[in-house]
C-alpha positions in Angstrom: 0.0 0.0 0.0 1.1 3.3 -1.1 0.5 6.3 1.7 0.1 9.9 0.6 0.5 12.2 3.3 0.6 16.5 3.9 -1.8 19.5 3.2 -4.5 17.8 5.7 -4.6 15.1 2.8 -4.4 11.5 3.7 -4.9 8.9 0.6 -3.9 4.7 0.2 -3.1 3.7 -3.1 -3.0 -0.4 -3.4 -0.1 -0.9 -5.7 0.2 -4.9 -5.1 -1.2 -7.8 -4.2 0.1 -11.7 -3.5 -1.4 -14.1 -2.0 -0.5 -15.5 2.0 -0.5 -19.4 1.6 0.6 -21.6 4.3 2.0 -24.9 3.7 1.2 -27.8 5.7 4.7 -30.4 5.4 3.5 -34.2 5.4 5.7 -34.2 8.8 6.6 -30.5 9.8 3.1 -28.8 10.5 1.1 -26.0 9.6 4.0 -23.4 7.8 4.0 -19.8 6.9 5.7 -19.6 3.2 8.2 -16.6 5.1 10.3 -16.1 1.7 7.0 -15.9 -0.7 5.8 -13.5 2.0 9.3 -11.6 1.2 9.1 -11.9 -2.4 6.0 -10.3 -2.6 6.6 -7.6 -0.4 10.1 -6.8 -2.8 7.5 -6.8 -5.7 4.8 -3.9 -4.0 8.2 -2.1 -3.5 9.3 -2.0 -6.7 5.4 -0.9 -7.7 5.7 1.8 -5.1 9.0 2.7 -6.8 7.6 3.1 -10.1 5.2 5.6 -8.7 7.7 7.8 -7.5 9.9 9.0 -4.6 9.2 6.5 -1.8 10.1 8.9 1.6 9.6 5.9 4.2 8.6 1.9 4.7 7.3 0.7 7.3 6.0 -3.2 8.1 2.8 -4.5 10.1 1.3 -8.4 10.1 -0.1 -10.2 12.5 1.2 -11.4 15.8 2.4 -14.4 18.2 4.1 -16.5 15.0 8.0 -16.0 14.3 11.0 -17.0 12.7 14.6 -18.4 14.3 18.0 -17.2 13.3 21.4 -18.9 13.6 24.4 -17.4 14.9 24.6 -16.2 11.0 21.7 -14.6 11.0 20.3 -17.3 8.6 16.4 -18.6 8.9 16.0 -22.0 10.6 13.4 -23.6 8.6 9.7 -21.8 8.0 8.1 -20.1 10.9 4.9 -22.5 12.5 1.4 -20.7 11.8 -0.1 -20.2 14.9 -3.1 -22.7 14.0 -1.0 -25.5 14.1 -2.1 -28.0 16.7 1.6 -28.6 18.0 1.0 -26.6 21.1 -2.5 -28.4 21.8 -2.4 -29.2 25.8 1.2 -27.4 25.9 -0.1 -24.5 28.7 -0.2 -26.7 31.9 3.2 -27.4 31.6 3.7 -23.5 31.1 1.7 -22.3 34.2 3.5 -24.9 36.7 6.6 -23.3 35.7 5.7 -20.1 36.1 3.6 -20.2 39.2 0.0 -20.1 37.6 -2.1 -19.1 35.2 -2.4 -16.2 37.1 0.8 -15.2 37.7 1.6 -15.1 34.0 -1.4 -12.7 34.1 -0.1 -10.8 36.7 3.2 -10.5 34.6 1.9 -10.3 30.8 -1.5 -8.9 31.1 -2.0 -11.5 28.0 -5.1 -12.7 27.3 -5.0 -16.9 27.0 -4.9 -18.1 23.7 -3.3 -21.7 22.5 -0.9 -20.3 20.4 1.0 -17.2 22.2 4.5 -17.3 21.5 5.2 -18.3 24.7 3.1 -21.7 24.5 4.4 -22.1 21.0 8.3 -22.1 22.8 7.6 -24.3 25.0 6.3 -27.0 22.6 9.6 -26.8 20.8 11.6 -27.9 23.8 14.1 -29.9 23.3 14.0 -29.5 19.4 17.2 -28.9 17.4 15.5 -25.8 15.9 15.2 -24.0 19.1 18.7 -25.5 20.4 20.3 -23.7 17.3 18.3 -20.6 17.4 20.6 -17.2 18.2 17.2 -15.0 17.8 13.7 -15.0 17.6 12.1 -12.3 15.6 8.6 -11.7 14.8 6.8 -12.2 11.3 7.5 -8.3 10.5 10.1 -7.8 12.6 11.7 -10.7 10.5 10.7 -8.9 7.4 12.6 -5.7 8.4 15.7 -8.2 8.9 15.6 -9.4 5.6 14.8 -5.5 4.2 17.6 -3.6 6.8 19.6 -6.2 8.2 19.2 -4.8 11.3 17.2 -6.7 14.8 15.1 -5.6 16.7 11.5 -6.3 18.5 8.8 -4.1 18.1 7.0 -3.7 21.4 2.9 -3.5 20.1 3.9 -7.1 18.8 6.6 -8.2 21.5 3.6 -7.4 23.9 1.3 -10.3 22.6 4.3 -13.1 23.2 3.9 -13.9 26.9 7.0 -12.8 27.3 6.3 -9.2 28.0 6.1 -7.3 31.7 2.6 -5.5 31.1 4.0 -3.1 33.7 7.2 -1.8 33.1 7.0 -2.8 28.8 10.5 -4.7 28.4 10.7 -8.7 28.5 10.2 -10.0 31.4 13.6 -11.2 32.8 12.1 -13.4 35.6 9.3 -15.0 32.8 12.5 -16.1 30.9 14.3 -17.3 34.0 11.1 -19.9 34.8 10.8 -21.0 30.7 14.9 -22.0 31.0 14.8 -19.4 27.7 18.0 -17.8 26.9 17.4 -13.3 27.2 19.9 -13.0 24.5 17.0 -15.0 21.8 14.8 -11.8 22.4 16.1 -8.8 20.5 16.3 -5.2 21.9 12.8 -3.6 21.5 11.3 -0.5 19.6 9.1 1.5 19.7 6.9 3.3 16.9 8.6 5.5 15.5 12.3 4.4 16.1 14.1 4.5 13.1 15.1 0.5 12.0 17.4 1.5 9.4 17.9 1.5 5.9 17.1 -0.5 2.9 20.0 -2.9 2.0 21.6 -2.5 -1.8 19.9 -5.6 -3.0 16.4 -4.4 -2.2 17.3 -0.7 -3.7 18.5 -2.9 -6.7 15.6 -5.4 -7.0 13.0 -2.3 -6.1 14.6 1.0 -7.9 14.2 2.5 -4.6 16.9 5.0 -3.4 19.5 3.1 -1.3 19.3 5.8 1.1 15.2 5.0 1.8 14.8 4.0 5.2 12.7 1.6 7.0 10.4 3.5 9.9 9.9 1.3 13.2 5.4 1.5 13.0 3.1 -0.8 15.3 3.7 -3.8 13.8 1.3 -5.6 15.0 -1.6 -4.8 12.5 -4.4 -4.5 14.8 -2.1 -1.4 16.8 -1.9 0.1 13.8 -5.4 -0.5 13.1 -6.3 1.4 16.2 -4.0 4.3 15.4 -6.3 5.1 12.4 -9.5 4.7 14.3 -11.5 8.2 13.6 -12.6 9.1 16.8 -13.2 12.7 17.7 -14.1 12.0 21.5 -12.1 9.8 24.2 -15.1 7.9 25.0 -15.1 5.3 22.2 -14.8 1.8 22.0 -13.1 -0.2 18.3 -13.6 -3.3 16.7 -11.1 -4.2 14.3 -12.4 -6.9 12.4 -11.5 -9.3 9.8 -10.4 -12.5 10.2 -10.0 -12.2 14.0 -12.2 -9.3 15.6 -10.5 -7.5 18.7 -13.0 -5.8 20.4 -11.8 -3.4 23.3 -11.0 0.1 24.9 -7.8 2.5 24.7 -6.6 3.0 27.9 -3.7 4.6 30.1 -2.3 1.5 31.9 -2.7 -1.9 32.0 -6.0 -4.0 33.9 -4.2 -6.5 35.9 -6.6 -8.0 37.9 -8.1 -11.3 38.5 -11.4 -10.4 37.1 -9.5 -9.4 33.7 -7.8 -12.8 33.7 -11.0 -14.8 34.5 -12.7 -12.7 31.4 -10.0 -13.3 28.9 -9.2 -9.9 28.6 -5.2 -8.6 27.0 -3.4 -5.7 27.7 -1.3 -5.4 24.7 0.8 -1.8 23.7 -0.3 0.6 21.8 1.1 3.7 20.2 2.6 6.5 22.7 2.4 3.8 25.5 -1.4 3.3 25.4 -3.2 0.0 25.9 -5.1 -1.9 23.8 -7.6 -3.9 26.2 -9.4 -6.1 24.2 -10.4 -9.5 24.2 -9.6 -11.4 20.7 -12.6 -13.7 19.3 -13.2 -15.4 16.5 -14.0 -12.8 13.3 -14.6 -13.5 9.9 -12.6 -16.4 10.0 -16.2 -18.2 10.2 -17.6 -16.5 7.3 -14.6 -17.3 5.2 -13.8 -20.9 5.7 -17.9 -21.4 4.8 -17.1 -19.5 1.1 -14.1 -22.0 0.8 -16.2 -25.0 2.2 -18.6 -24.0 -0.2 -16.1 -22.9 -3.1 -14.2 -26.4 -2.6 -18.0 -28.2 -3.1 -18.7 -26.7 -6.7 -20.3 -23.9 -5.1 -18.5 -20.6 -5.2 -20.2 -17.0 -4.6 -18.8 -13.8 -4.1 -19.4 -11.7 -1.1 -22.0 -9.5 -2.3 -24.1 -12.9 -3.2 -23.2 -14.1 0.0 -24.0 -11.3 1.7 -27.6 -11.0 -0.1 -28.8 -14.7 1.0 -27.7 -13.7 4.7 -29.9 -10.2 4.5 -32.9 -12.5 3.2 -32.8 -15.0 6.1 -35.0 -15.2 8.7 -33.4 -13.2 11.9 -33.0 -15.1 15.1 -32.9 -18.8 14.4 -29.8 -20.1 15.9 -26.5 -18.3 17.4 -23.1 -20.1 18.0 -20.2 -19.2 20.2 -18.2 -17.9 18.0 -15.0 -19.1 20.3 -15.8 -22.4 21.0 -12.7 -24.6 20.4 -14.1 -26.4 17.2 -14.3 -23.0 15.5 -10.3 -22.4 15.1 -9.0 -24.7 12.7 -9.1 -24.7 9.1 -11.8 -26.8 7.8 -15.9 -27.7 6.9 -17.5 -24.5 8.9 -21.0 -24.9 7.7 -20.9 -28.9 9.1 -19.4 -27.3 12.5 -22.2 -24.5 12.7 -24.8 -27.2 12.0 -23.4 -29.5 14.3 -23.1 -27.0 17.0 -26.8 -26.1 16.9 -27.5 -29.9 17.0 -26.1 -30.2 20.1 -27.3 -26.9 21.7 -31.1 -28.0 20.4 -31.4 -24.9 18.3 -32.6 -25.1 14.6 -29.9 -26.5 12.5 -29.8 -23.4 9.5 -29.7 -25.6 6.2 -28.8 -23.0 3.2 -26.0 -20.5 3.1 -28.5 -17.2 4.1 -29.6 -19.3 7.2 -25.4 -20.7 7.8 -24.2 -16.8 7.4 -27.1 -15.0 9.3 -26.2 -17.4 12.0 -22.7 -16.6 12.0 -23.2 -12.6 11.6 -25.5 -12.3 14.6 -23.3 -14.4 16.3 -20.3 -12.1 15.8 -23.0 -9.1 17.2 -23.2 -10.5 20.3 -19.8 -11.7 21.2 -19.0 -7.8 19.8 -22.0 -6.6 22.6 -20.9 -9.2 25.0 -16.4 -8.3 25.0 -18.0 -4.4 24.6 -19.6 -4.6 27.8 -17.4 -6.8 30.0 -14.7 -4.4 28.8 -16.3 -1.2 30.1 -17.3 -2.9 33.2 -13.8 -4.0 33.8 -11.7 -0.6 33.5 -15.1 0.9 35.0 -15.2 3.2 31.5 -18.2 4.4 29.7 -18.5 4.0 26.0 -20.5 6.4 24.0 -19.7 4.9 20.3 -18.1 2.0 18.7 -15.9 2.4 15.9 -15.8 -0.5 13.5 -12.6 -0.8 11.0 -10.7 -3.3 8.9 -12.3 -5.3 6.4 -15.9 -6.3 8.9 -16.6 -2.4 8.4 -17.8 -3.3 4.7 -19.9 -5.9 5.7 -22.8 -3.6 6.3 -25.0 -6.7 7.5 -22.8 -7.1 10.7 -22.4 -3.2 11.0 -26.0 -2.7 11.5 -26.3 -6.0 13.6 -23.8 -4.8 16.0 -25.1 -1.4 16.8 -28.6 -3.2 17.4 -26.8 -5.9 19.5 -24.9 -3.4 21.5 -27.5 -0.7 22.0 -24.6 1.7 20.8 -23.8 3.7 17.4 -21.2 2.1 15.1 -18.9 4.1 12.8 -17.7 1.8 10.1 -14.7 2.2 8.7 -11.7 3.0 7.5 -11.6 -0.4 5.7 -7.9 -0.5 5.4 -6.9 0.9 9.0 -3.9 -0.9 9.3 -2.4 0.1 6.5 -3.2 3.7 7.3 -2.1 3.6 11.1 1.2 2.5 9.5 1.4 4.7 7.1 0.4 7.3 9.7 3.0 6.2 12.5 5.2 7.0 9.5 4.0 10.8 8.9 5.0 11.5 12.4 8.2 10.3 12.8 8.8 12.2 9.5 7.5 15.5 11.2 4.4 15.4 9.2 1.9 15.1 11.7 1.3 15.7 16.0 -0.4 13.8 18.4 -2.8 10.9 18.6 -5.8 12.9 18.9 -5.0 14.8 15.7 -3.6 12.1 13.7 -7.2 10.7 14.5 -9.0 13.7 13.4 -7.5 13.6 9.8 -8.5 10.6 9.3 -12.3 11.6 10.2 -11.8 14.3 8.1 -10.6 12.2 5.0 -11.8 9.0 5.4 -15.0 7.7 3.9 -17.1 6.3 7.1 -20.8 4.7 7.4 -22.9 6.0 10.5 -25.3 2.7 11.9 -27.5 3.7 14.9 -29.2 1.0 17.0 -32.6 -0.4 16.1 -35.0 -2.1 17.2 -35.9 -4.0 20.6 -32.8 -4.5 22.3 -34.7 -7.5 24.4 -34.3 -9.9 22.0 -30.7 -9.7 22.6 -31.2 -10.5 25.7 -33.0 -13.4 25.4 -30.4 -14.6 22.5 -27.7 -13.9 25.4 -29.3 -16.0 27.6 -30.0 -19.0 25.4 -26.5 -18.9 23.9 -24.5 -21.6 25.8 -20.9 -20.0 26.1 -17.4 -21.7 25.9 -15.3 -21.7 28.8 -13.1 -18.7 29.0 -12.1 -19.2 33.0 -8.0 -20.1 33.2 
């Protein structure tokens, strides 16, 4: 993506696009395909170069997954994706080390999920890999390695690993000490902004950028990026960023430690000028997806706006699912799962696809109205207005259902908020720009948005939040 900022203008340009395939090895696991990741990005470069001057790059992806260096700095095999099963039943073994599930809390403010770095470690004990490894870097943060040739971790993403003191935001010396890790694996941290050097003469060669463009430090993690570019114009909002996962939660001045938080499945991950993100992560689009490739892989492919149609047509209210119940998070036949899990719950099993994705979008409503509320209860904050961004905020079926869910007014959009927030952490460490609250403000100001106020009778809600039978989410 190609950022344009200055004059109170803000504009994204896609300039390329490649495809993210994992590989699944007959006896290695789920993969991430790390050098067609880096191949790609070399290929938007060189489109951004044909463009023009190129003043800045900066990298965001996802979190928890990463790659291991040797003493050369080479890459010890592909990184694991982080729905690979190898850390199934791995966090007991974690917690007696460490003194608890909630001590970890108490140290990482991380919300529990399978696959946190600090689970994935710990099922590759004892492997050669990890008995080799000299660093660990992060999917971007190993991008930036391969662009620079510099090292470093930056802290919006070294704050989802476990690893991180919630409290003081450096690793956590004592965590590492209990996991029998080696400090020196973890690279120094950064923070947005820092500069993480400049490109490398291969990449100016490949690209035609200048050799002298350098490579900004920006929340790598995409959803702290995400929430950079969140357009809100008062302090008492709440976000969603949705797509494939949907992080629902509250910006706040310092972490929520306690044992409420813990027993809620709340995170307290970094943010931008030391902010938090607390959120709780649940299952997004990732439900809607694996049904159009369920469907797709059946002879029966549709495009969104078909899919989208058929859900607008079904009859409201039939059957809900929750949408983080363990059978939900691995790759696989979604409409069997849905229909299996309203089976079991004795709810109307929805037979077509408008019945499969009307199930699934009012679903996603009310784990948005259910993580909404326990958040504002928890850091005892009010929220006057949820703002809706990422790819969910085009989806005006689950905009709509949200604000009616919630009782609250949605603002949907920007669609591509990650890629701005990068682009905008950028700006500012290029003088361009000032603080939060008026980085925010331009993109109000420039960014198309949707306005959804709630309809309707909000009891029915209720009543489908009292019939919904809930996963566990106690630790």
């Amino acid at each position: 993506m190609l950022g344009r900022v200055g004059r109170g203008g803000l504009g994204l340009d896609e300039v390329h696009r490649f495809p993210n395939s994992p590989v699944r090895l007959p006896d290695g696991g789920l993969r991430w395909n790390a050098l067609a990741l880096f191949q790609g990005i070399l290929d938007g470069l060189r489109s951004a170069a044909r463009t023009g001057a190129v003043d800045s790059v900066g990298v965001d992806g996802w979190a928890v997954d990463y790659g291991l260096l040797d003493a050369d700095g080479e890459l010890l095999g592909a990184p694991y994706h982080h729905r690979d099963g190898r850390t199934d039943g791995v966090a007991a073994g974690v917690w007696e080390r460490v003194g608890g599930p909630g001590e970890l809390f108490r140290t990482t403010g991380l919300q529990h999920l399978p696959f946190n770095t600090v689970f994935q470690l710990a099922a590759a004990a004892g492997s050669a890999q990890l008995a080799a490894a000299h660093r660990l870097l992060l999917v971007p943060d190993l991008m930036v390695r391969w662009l620079t040739g510099s090292v470093g971790a930056e802290e919006t993403n070294a704050s989802t690993t476990g690893l991180f003191d919630a409290r003081e935001g450096t690793w956590s010396p004592d965590l590492l000490r209990r996991l029998g890790l080696d400090p020196g694996l973890l690279p120094p941290l950064r923070a947005p902004g820092d500069p993480a050097g400049r490109i490398l003469p291969y990449v100016s060669a490949y690209t035609g950028l200048d050799a002298a463009t350098p490579v900004t430090t920006v929340a790598s993690h995409d959803t702290a990026s995400a929430v950079v570019a969140v357009p809100a114009t008062a302090p008492d909002f709440a976000y969603i960023s949705c797509g494939t996962w949907s992080l629902a939660g509250l910006e706040l001045s310092a972490p929520v430690l306690t044992e409420e938080a813990r027993a809620a499945n709340f995170t307290n991950e970094r943010g931008v000028d030391g902010t938090i993100r607390f959120l709780r992560n649940t299952m997004g689009l990732w439900l809607w997806e694996e049904c159009r490739r369920t469907w797709a892989a059946q002879g029966r492919p549709a495009g969104h706006e078909e899919l989208l149609a058929e859900a607008e047509r079904a009859e409201p209210f039939v059957s809900f699912v929750d949408t983080d119940a363990p059978e939900f998070l691995p790759p696989g036949d979604m409409p069997g799962r849905i229909r299996a899990y309203c089976r079991r719950t004795g709810q109307p099993v929805p037979e077509d696809r408008g019945a499969v994705l009307r199930c699934v979008l009012q679903s996603l409503a009310l784990a948005h109205r259910r993580t909404l509320r326990e958040a504002a209860a928890l850091a005892d904050r009010e929220i006057g207005r949820i703002h809706l961004v990422g790819g969910a905020a085009r989806n005006g079926l689950l905009c709509r259902l949200t604000a009616d869910a919630t009782g609250l007014p949605v603002v949907a959009g920007p669609v591509e908020a990650a890629a701005l927030g990068n682009v905008l952490v950028q700006a500012r460490a290029a003088g361009l720009l000032g603080d939060l609250p008026s980085t925010r403000a331009l993109v109000a100001r420039t960014q198309p948005l949707e306005h959804y106020a709630p309809e309707g009778d909000g009891s029915v809600w209720d009543r489908a939040a009292a019939r919904l039978e809930p996963s566990p989410r106690k630790h």
